[in-house]
N, C-alpha and C positions, 0 to 999 in steps of 0.2 A: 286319173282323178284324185289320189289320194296325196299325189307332190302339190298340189297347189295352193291346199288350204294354208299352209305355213308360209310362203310366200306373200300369197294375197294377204292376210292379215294385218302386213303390214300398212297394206294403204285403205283397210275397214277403220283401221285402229285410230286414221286421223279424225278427229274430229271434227273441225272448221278445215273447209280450203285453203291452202297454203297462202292465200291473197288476203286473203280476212287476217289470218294470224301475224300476216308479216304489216297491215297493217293496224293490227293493238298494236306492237310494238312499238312501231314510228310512233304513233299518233300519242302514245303514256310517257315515251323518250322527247315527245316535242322537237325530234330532231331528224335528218334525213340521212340516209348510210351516205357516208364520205370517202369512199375508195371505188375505183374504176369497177366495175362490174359487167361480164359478159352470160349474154344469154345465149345457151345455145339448143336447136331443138332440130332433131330428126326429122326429115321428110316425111319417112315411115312410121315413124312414132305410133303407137297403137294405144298407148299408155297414158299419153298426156296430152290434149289436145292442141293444134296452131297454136291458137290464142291463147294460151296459161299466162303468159307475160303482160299482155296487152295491160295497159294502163299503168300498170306497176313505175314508169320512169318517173312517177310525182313521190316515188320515197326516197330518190338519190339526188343527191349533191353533186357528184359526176354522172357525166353521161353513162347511160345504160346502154352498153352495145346488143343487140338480138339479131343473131344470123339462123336462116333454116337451113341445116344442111342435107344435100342432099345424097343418097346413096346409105342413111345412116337411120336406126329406129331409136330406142328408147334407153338404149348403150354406145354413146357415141365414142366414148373413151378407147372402148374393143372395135367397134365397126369402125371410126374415123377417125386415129389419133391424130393423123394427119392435121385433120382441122381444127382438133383442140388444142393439139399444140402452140398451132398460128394464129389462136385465140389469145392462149397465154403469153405468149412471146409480144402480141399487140398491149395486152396489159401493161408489160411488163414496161414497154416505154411511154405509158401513158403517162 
């Protein structure tokens, strides 16, 4: 009980959901993000729900890729590099 508090904090600490914030940005910028962007989200995920992404492809300019993967929770970097890799490799020739 006593490891969590410093952890958690981090995501008490946010204030707006990350969708709100990411739209002031766009919306004060008058402009839409212009580089390839992949979303990627854990089957298991416990952290952040399916839907976190949904709607969000109206602040890019490039396609917004969104894969679930599966096999993976809320650290896909440690549990699947596999499929981040092949994430970024896809960027890469976008």
């Amino acid at each position: 009980r006593r490891s969590l508090p410093g952890p958690l904090a981090y995501y008490r600490a946010m204030a707006r959901p990350p969708r709100e914030a990411l739209a002031r940005v766009v919306d004060a910028r008058g402009e839409r993000i212009s580089v390839p962007t992949a979303y990627l989200h854990g089957a298991d995920d416990r952290c952040v729900r399916p839907g976190a992404a949904r709607g969000q492809e109206r602040y890019f300019q490039e396609p917004l890729s969104s894969e679930v993967v599966e096999g993976a929770g809320h650290f896909l970097p440690l549990e699947r590099p596999d499929a981040v890799a092949r994430a970024v490799r896809r960027l890469q020739r976008a």
